[in-house]
N, C-alpha and C positions, 0 to 999 in steps of 0.2 A: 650370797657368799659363794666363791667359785671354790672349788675342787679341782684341786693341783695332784701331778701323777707326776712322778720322776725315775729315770734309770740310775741300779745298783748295781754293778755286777752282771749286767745285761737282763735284770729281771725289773719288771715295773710295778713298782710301790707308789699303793696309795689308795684313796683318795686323801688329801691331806687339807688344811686348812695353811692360807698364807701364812698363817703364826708360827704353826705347825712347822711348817719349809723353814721358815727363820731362825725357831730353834734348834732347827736340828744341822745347823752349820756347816750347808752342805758347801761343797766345794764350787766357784763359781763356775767353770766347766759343765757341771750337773746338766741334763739335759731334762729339762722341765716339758709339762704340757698344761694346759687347760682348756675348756672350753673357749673359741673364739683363735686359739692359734692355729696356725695353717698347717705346721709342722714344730718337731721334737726342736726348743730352741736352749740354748744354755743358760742357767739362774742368769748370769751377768748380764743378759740381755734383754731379761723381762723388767717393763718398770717398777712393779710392787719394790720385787729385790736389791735393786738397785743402789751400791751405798755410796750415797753423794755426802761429804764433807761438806757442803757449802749449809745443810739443815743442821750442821751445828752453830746452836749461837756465837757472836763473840763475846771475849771476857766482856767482864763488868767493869769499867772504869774505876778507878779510888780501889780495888780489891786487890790480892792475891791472884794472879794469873797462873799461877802454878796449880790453879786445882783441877780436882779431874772431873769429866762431868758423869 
């Protein structure tokens, strides 16, 4: 499991767990780190973070498309 450290305020917090980073909705700017990166880079560009629309399913055929998931 890696240990994510991110800037607040210009002070760095953490150790944290990816889940951890996720719920804490950070802005995607955030300049994250982990073990294996080279440098300070921003959530939006690490892939764990990454929100990709395409990993939402599509509706269900015969249903209510209106619902939320």
């Amino acid at each position: 499991m890696d240990n994510y450290y991110y800037i607040e305020n210009g002070e760095k917090l953490g150790p944290y767990t990816a889940s951890e980073i996720r719920n804490r909705n950070l802005p995607n700017d955030t300049l994250v780190w982990k073990k294996g990166l080279n440098s300070w880079t921003e959530l939006q560009h690490i892939s764990e973070f990454i929100k990709n629309p395409e990993n939402i399913p599509p509706p269900i055929s015969g249903t209510n498309n209106n619902l939320k998931a």
